[in-house]
Every structure is written in C-alpha cells, then in structure tokens.
LODREN-678666 format. One record per residue (C-alpha): z negated, x negated, y; residue in three letters. Coordinates in steps of 0.05 Angstrom, whole numbers, padded with zeros to 5 digits, always signed. Example, Ala and Ser with C-alpha at 12.3 -4.5 7.8 and 13.67 -1.06 7.14 Angstrom:
BEGIN
-00156-00246-00090ALA/-00143-00273-00021SER/
END
This chain:
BEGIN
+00280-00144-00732UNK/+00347-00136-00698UNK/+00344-00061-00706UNK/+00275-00066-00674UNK/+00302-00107-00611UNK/+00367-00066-00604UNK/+00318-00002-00597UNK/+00278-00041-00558UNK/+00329-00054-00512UNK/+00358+00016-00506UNK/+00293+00053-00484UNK/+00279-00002-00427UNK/+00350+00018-00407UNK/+00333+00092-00401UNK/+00261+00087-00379UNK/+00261+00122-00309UNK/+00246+00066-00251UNK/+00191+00081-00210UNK/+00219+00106-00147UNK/+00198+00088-00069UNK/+00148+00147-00044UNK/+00174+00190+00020UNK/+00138+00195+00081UNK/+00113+00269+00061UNK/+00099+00236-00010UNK/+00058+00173+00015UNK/+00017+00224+00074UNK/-00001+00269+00016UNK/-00027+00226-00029UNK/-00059+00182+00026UNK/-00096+00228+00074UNK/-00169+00224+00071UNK/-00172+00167+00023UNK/-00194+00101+00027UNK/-00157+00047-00012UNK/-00165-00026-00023UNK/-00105-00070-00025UNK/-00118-00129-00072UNK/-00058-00189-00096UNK/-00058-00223-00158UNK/-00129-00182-00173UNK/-00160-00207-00119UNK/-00184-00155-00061UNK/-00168-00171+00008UNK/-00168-00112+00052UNK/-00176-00041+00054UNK/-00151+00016+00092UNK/-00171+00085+00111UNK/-00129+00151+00115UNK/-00138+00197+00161UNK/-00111+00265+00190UNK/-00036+00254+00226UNK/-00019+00190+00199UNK/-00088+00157+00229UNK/-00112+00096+00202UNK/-00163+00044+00199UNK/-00148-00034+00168UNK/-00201-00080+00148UNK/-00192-00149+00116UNK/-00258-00137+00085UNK/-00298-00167+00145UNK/-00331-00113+00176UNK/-00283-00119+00241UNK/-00241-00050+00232UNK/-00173-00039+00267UNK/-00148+00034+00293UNK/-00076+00042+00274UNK/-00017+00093+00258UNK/+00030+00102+00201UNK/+00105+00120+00214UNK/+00166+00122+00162UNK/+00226+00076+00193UNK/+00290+00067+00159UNK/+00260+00093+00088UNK/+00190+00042+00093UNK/+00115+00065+00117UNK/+00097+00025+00175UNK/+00038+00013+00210UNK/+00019-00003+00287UNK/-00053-00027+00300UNK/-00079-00037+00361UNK/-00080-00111+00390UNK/-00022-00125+00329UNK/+00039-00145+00364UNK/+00091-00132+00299UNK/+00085-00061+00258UNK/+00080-00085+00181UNK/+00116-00049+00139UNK/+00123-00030+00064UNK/+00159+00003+00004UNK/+00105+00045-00040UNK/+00112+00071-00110UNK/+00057+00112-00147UNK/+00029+00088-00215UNK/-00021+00109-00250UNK/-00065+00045-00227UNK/-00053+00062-00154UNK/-00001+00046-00105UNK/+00044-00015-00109UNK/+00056-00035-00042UNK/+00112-00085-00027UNK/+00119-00116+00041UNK/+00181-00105+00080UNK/+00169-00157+00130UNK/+00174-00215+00084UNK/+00197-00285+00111UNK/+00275-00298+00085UNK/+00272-00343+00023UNK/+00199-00315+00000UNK/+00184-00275-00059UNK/+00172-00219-00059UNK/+00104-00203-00085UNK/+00073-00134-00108UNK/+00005-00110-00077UNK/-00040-00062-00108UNK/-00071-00010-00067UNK/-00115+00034-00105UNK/-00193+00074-00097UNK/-00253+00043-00124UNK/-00321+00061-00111UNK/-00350+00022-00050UNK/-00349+00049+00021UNK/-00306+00008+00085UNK/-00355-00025+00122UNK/-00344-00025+00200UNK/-00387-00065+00246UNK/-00388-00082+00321UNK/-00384-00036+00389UNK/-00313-00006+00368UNK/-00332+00025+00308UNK/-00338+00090+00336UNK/-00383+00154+00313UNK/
END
C-alpha cells in the first residue's frame, strides 16, 4: 500500500502541467469554430471564431455581440462592442476542450475553471444586428 502511494506520488510529480495556449496557439485552434462555454456543467454562453481574431458572444439568448480577440500581457482578451471592460483569460487545451480561466477576477474570489468546448447545436442570432 505504501509502495503504491509513494509511486503514486512520484508520477503526479512528473506528469507534464498543462501549459497556457499562445496567441498563434489559441487563433489556430479557434478560427472558424464555434464553442460553448459552460461552468460547473452548466452551459451559459457561446462564442464564434472567425477570420482575424473576429468574434461573436452570445449568453445563449439569441442577442449576439461583435467583438475582437487580442493577446495582452500573455492572456486572450476580448473587446465587444457596447462592453466597456475587455475580459480576459488564460486557455489550456484538453482533450474535453478548452479550459478557460478568467483573468479579470474580483481580488479575494476563486478562481474558477470554464469549459469551452464544440457540441453539435448551431449559435442562434436574432434581432436587426444579426447581419447576413
């Protein structure tokens, strides 16, 4: 049993830690895809990728914000339109998808791990700004 713990032990010590994506990382696995963002297993928003580091945010209520992505002092962070602070993030891959963690966090909060990853349902845009 001890034998099994110390061995235990030593390959969590030299199991590689996932490491934060680039910018050139995070744009080529991104571009073109649409991912959902969910917390504790629980969807609540979506985002789609586009060409030069376009985007388009949902909170899953049909109103669809225009944005851009930008790496700042080694996070991703986004701009949308009518948002008055960019929100930005640390990614690393897994197989599952992304895990997202929010850079912006209040002091003294914890910080919590998002999932952003593809399923199969479309991002659903209504109103006059949704475009062509």
């Amino acid at each position: 049993m001890i034998k099994r713990s110390v061995i235990l032990a030593l390959m969590a010590m030299t199991a590689p830690a996932l490491a934060e994506m680039t910018a050139d990382e995070f744009e080529t696995y991104t571009e073109g895809k649409t991912l959902f963002f969910s917390l504790n297993g629980q969807d609540y928003g979506v985002e789609r990728y586009r060409e030069n580091r376009q985007v388009e945010w949902s909170f899953l209520d049909g109103e669809c914000t225009p944005g851009v992505w930008y790496e700042q002092d080694g996070f991703i962070c986004f701009a949308y339109e009518g948002w008055d602070v960019p929100q930005c993030w640390s990614f690393e891959q897994t197989p599952q998808g992304l895990i997202a963690r929010f850079a912006n966090a209040s002091p003294g909060s914890p910080p919590a791990s998002y999932l952003a990853y593809e399923k199969d349902e479309e991002m659903v845009c209504f109103g006059p700004d949704t475009g062509v």
